[in-house]
PLY file of the C-alpha trace (Angstrom):
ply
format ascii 1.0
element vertex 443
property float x
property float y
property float z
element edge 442
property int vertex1
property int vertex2
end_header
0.00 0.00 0.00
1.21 3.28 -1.07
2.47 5.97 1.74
-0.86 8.05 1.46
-0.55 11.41 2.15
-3.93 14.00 2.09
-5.57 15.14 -1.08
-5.09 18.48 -1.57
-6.08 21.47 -4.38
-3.75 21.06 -7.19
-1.34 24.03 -8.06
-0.96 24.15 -12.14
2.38 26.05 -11.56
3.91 26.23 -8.61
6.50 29.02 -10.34
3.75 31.68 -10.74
3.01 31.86 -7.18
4.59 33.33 -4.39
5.67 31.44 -2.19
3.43 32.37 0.34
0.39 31.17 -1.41
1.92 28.03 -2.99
1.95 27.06 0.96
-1.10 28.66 1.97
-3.00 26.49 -0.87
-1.26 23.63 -0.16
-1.78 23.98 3.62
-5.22 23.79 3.53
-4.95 20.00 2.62
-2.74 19.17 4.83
-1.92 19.04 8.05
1.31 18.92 9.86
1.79 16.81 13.07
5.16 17.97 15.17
6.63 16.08 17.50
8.23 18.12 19.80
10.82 16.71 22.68
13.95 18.06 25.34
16.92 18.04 23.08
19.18 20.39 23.68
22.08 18.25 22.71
23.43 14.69 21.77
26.78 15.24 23.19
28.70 12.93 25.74
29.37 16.29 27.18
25.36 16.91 27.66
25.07 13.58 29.34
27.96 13.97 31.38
26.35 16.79 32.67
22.81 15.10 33.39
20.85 17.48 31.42
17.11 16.51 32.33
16.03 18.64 29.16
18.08 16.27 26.71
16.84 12.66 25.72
18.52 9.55 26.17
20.87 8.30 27.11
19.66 4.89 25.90
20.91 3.34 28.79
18.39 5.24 30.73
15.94 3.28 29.36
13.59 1.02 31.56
12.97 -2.91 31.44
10.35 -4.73 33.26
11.05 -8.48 32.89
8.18 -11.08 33.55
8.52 -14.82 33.75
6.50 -16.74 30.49
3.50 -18.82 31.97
4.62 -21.21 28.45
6.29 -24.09 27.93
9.53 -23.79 25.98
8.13 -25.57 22.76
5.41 -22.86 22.56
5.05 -20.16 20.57
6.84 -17.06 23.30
5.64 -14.00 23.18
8.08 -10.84 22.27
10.52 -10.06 24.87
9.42 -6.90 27.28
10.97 -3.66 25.82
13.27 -1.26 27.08
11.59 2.05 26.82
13.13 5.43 27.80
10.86 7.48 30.54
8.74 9.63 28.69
10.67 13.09 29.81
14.49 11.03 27.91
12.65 10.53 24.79
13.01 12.35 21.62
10.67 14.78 20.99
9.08 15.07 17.36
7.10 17.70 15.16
5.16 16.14 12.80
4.54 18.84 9.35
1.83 17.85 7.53
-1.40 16.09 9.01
-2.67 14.05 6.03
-3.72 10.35 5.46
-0.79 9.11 6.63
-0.07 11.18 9.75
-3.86 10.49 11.04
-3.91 6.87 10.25
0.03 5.72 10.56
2.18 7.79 12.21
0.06 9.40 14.84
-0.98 5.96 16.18
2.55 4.57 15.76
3.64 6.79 18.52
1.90 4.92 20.79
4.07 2.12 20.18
7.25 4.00 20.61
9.70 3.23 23.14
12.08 6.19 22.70
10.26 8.79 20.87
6.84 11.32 21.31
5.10 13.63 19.58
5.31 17.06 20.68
4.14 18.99 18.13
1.91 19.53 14.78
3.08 21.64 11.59
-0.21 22.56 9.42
-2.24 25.07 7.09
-5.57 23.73 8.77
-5.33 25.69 12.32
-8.90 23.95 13.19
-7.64 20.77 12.21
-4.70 21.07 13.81
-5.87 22.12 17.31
-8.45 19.07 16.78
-5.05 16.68 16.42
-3.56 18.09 19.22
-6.39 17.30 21.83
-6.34 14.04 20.91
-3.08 13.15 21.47
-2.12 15.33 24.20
-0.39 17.75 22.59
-0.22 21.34 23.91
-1.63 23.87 21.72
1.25 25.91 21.57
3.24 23.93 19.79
1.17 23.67 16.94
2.89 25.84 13.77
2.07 26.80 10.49
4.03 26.98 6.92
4.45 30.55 7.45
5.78 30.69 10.98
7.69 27.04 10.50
11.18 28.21 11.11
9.97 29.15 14.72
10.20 26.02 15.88
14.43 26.76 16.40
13.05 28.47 19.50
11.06 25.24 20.98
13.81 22.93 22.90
10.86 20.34 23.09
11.66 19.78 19.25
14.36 17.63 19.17
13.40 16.75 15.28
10.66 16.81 12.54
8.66 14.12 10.35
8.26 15.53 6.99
4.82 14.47 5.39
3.89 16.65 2.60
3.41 16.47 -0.80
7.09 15.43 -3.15
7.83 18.68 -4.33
7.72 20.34 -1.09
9.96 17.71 0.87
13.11 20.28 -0.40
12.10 23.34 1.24
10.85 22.20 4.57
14.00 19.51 4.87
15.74 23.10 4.30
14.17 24.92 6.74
14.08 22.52 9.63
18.10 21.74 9.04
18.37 25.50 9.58
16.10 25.79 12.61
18.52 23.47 14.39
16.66 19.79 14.35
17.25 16.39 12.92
15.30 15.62 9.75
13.22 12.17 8.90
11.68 12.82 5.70
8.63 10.64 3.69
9.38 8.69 0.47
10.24 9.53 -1.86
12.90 11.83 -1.17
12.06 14.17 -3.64
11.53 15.25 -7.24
14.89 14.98 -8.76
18.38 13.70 -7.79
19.48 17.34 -7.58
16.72 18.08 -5.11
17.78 15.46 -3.29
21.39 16.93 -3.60
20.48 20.15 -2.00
18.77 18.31 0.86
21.71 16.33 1.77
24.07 19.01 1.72
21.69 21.75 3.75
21.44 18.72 6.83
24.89 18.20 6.15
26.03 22.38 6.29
23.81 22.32 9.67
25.56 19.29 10.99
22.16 17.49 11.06
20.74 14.23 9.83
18.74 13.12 7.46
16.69 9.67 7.16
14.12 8.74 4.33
11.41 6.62 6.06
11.56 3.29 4.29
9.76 1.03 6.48
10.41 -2.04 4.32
14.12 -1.88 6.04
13.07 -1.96 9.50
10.25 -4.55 9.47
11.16 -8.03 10.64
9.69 -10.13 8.24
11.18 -8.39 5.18
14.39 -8.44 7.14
13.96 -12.62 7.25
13.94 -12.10 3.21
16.66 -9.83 3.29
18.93 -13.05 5.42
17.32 -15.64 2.85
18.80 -13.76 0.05
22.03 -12.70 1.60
22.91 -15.93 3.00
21.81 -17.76 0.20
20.02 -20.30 2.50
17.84 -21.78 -1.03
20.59 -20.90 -3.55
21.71 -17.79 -4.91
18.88 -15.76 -6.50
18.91 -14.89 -9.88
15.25 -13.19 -10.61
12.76 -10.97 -8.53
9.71 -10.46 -9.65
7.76 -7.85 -7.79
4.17 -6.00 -8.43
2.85 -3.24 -6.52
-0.26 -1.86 -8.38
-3.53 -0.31 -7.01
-6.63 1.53 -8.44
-5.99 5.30 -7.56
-9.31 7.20 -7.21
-9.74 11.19 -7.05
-8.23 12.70 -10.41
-7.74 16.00 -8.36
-5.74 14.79 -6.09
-1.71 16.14 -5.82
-0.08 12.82 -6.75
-1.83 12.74 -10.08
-0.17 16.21 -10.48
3.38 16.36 -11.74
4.17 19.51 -10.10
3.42 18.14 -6.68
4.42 14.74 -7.18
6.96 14.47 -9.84
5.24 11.55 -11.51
2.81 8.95 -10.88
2.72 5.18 -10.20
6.66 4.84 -10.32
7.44 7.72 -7.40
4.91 6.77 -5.13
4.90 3.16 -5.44
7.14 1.77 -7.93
9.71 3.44 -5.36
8.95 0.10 -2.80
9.95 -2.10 -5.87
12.98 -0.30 -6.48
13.78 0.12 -2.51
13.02 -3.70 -2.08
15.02 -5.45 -4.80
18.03 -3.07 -3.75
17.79 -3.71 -0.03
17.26 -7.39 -0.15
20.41 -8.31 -2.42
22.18 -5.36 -1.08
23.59 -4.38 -4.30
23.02 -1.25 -7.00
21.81 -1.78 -10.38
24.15 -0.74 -12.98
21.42 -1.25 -16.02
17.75 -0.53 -16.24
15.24 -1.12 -19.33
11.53 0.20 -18.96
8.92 1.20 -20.77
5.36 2.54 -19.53
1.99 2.74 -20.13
-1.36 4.89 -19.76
-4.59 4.71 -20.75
-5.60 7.04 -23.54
-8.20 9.42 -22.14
-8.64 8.43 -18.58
-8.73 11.90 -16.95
-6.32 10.44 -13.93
-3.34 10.76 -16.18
-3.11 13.74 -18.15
0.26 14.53 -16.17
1.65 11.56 -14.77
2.11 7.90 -15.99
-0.35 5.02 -15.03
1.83 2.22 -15.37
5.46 1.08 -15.42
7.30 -2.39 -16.59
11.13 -2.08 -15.51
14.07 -4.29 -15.12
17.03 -4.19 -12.86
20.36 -5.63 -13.82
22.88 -6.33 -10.84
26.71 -6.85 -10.76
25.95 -10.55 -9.19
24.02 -11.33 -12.57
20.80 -11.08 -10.65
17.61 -9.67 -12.63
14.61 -7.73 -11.46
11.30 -7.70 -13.25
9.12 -5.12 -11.68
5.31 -3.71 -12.26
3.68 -0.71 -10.59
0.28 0.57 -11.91
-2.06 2.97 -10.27
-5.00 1.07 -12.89
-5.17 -2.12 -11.35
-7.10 -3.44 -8.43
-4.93 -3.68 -5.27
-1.84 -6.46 -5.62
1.29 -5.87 -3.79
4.10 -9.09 -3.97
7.11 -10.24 -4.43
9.21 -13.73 -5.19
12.75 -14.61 -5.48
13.70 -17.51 -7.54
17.18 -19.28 -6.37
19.39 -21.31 -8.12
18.99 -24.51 -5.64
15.22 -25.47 -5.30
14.12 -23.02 -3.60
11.95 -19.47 -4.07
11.12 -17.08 -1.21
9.41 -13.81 -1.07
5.94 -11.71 0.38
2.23 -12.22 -0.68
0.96 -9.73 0.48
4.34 -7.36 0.77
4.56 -3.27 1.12
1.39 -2.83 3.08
1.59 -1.48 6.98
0.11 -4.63 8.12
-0.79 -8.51 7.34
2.64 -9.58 5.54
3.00 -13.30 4.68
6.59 -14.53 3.76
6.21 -17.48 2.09
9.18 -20.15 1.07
9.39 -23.24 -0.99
12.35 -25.80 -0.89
12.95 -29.17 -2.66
14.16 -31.85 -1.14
14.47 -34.52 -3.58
11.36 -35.65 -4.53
9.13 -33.24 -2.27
8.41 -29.63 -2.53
8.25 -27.55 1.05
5.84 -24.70 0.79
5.85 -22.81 3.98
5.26 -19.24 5.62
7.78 -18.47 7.52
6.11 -15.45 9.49
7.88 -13.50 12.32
5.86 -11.60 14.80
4.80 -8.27 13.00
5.51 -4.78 14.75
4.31 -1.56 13.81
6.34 -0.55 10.92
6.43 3.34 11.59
7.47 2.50 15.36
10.45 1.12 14.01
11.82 3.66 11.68
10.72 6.08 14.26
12.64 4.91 17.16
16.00 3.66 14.78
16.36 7.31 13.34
15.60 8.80 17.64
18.12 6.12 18.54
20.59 7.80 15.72
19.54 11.32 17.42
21.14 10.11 20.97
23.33 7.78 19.73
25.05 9.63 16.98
25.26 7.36 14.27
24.42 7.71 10.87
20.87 6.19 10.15
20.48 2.88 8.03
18.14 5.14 5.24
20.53 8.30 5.25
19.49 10.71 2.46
21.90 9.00 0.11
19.91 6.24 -0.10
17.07 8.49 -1.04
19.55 10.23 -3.45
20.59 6.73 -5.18
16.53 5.81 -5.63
15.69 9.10 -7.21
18.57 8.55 -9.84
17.43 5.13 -10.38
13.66 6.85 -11.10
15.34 9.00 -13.48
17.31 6.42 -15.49
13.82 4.46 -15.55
12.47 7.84 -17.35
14.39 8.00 -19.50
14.64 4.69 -20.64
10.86 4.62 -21.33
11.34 7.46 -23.26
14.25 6.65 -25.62
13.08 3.16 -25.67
16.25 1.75 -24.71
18.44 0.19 -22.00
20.27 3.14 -19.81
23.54 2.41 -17.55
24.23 3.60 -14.17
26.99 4.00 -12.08
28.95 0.59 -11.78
28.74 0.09 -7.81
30.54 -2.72 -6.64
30.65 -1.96 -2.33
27.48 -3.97 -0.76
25.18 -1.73 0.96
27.00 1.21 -0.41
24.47 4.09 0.76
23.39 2.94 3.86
24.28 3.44 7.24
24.21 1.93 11.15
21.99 -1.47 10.48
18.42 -1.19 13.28
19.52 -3.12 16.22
18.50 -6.78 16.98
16.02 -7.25 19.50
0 1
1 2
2 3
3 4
4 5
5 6
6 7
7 8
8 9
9 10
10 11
11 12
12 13
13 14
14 15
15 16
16 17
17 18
18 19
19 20
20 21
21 22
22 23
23 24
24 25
25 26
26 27
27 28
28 29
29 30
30 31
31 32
32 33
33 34
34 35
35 36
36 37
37 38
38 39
39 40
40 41
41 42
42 43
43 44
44 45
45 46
46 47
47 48
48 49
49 50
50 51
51 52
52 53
53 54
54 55
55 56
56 57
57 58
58 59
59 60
60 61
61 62
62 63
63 64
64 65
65 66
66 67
67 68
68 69
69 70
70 71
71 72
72 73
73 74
74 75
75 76
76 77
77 78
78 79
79 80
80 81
81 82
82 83
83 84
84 85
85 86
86 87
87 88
88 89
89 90
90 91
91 92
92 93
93 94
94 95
95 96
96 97
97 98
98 99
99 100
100 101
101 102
102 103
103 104
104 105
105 106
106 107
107 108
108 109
109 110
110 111
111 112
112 113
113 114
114 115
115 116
116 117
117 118
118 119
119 120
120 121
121 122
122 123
123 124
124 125
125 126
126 127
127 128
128 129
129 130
130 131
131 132
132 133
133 134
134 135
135 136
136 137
137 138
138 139
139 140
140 141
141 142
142 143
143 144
144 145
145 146
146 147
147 148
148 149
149 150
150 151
151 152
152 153
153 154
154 155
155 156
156 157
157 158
158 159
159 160
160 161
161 162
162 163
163 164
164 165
165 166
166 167
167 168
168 169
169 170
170 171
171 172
172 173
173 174
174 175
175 176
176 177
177 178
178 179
179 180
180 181
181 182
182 183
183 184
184 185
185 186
186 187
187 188
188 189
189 190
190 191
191 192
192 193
193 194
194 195
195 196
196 197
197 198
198 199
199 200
200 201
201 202
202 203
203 204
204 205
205 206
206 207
207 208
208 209
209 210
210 211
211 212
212 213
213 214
214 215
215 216
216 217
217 218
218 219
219 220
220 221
221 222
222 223
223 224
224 225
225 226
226 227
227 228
228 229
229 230
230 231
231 232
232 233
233 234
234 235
235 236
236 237
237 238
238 239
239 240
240 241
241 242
242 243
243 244
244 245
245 246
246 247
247 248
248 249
249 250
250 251
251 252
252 253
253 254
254 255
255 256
256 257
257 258
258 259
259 260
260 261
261 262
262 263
263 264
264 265
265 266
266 267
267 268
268 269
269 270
270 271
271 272
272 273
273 274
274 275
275 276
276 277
277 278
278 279
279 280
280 281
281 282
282 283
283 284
284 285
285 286
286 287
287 288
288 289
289 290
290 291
291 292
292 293
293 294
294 295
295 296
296 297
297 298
298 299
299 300
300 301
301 302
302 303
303 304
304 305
305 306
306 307
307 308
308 309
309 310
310 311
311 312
312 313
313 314
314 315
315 316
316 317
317 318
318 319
319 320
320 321
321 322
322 323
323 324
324 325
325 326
326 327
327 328
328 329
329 330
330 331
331 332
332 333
333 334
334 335
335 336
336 337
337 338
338 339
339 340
340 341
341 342
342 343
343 344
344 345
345 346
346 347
347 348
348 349
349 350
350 351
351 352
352 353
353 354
354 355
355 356
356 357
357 358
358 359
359 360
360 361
361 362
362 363
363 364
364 365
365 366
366 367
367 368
368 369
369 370
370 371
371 372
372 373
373 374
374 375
375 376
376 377
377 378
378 379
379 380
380 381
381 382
382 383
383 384
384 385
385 386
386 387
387 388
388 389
389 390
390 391
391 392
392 393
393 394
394 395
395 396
396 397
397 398
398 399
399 400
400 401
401 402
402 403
403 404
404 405
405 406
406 407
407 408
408 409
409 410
410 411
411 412
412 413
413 414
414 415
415 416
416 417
417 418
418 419
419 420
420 421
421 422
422 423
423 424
424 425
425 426
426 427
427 428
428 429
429 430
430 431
431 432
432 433
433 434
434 435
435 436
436 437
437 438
438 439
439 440
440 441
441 442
């Protein structure tokens, strides 16, 4: 399921307005939830001091352990979290309360264990103030587009959760960088690789991070793939296929408008079938061949494609045949086919909840089929508390904005391959994981 963010009013050009009312019109689909927390600083030196106002450190956190009523053969439940007392953990300002803020990530806070919401970023003051009662946040922390870069003045905000339309992920990245927090951003990254760029090097200029929030990398069961593939435990794979379509409804909505979106099916959710086949063999394509499709006269796609068909090609020989449509009834999968019996994969995969791995193995004359399911968690929680982790910890997050950067030339190359009608070659990238940082701890 695609990242849904809230319908808003179109903008035809966002060039011939000021800025000003490019946000105000924007704003009043959207709303921004910030999460605002006691950060004044990461340092060793701030927790040498025992600073109450900063978060962390992790070993603050709090574990309550409780003896299993079951017997060892049973199914156990998940081990009792360490969670950071609430006043340690790091506070958020969520900018932009669409979709995905109201049904995801506000919820998602709940199961946190080292991050909160502290305040709300949004053109709909009603809406806003609405938000903010029901998760307990105070009123006065809730901003708009305009006054935005106010929020260097709130120590609660230790970082922000960028969800707002693709084209204006550059600006706000921008701004927060400057105000003084730590950035996680919504996929995609961006519009273009240079966008993207600019991002990077603004967090980088402020001495501030950046994450893109791909949940596929911090969910357990895709992680299980991820192991299958890596340790070649059925063979070493050799084809992906992966689909990711679904029937997209209102035509006025932003993501059927280039100008907010940058393009249609393959940014919003062609992006998991790009993200997916990279993170699970860990390597970078170095060829891609794609072509696209949209169906004449359906008022949805004036702007923006319906469908793309593209292949990978990876250094280890491996190929991946990928679909995303936003004209087909809702299908999200994917399979990888070994060399030694065996094929594993996700059916469903990329929705927020109700994954089933699924395996097959032959052993001589008999074929395994299994689902090899792990416990699911709350996929926002995850990404969340890995990137507030970062925050205290220091490290550099496992989704830096490089990895968003290396995506949104991959996009690009798929482009323009549908439109020249022939294979285009990237950057030959031999190093395994090569844009990702600090791997989400085990738990």
């Amino acid at each position: 399921m695609t990242d849904f963010k809230e319908n808003m009013p179109f903008i035809a050009d966002q060039k011939a307005y000021g800025r000003r009312h490019f946000l105000e019109s924007a704003g009043k689909g959207l709303l921004a939830a910030t999460v605002i927390s006691s950060l004044t600083s990461t340092t060793a030196s701030a927790e040498a001091a025992n600073d109450s106002s900063a978060p962390g450190p992790m070993s603050a956190a709090i574990k309550v352990e409780v003896p299993s009523q079951h017997a060892p053969s049973e199914g156990q439940q998940e081990s009792y979290p360490a969670i950071l007392p609430k006043d340690k953990r790091v506070g958020y300002a969520i900018v932009g309360l669409g979709e995905l803020t109201l049904g995801q990530i506000m919820p998602a806070f709940a199961a946190c264990k080292n991050s909160k919401a502290v305040a709300l970023v949004s053109g709909d003051a009603d809406k806003a103030k609405k938000v903010a009662v029901q998760y307990g946040i105070d009123v006065k922390n809730i901003y708009n587009y305009q006054n935005f870069d106010d929020i260097e003045n709130n120590p609660e905000i230790d970082a922000v959760y960028i969800v707002l339309p693709n084209a204006m992920h550059e600006e706000f990245v921008i701004r927060a960088a400057k105000a003084g927090k730590q950035v996680l951003c919504e996929k995609p990254m961006t519009t273009s690789s240079k966008s993207a760029e600019r991002m990077i090097d603004a967090c980088k200029k402020a001495g501030k991070k950046l994450m893109i929030a791909y949940r596929i990398q911090y969910e357990p069961n895709n992680k299980q793939i991820k192991d299958f593939t890596r340790t070649h435990k059925y063979g070493k794979v050799r084809v992906i296929t992966s689909t990711n379509v679904q029937n997209i409804g209102d035509p006025k909505q932003w993501r059927l408008h280039k100008a907010l979106s940058g393009g249609g099916s393959l940014p919003d959710i062609g992006l998991y079938n790009i993200n997916t086949n990279r993170y699970l063999l860990g390597e970078e394509p170095y060829m891609v061949n794609a072509s696209t499709f949209t169906t004449p006269d359906d008022p949805r796609f004036k702007e923006v494609e319906e469908a793309v068909m593209f292949q990978l090609f990876f250094p280890s020989g491996a190929i991946a045949n990928n679909t995303c449509s936003y004209g087909a009834h809702n299908s999200k999968h994917y399979r990888c086919y070994a060399d030694n019996g065996g094929w594993f994969g996700m059916d469903p995969a990329f929705d927020y909840q109700g994954l089933m791995p699924e395996a097959s193995h032959a052993e001589g004359k008999v074929q395994n089929k299994m689902n090899p399911k792990i416990q699911e968690k709350n996929q926002f929680a995850l990404e969340i508390d890995h990137f507030s982790e970062c925050v205290i910890e220091n490290k550099q997050p496992y989704t830096p904005g490089e990895e968003g950067l290396q995506d949104q030339k991959i996009m690009e190359a798929i482009y323009e391959s549908a439109r020249t009608n022939k294979p285009v070659h990237l950057e030959r990238i031999e190093k395994p994981d090569a844009f990702r940082g600090t791997p989400p701890k085990e738990e």
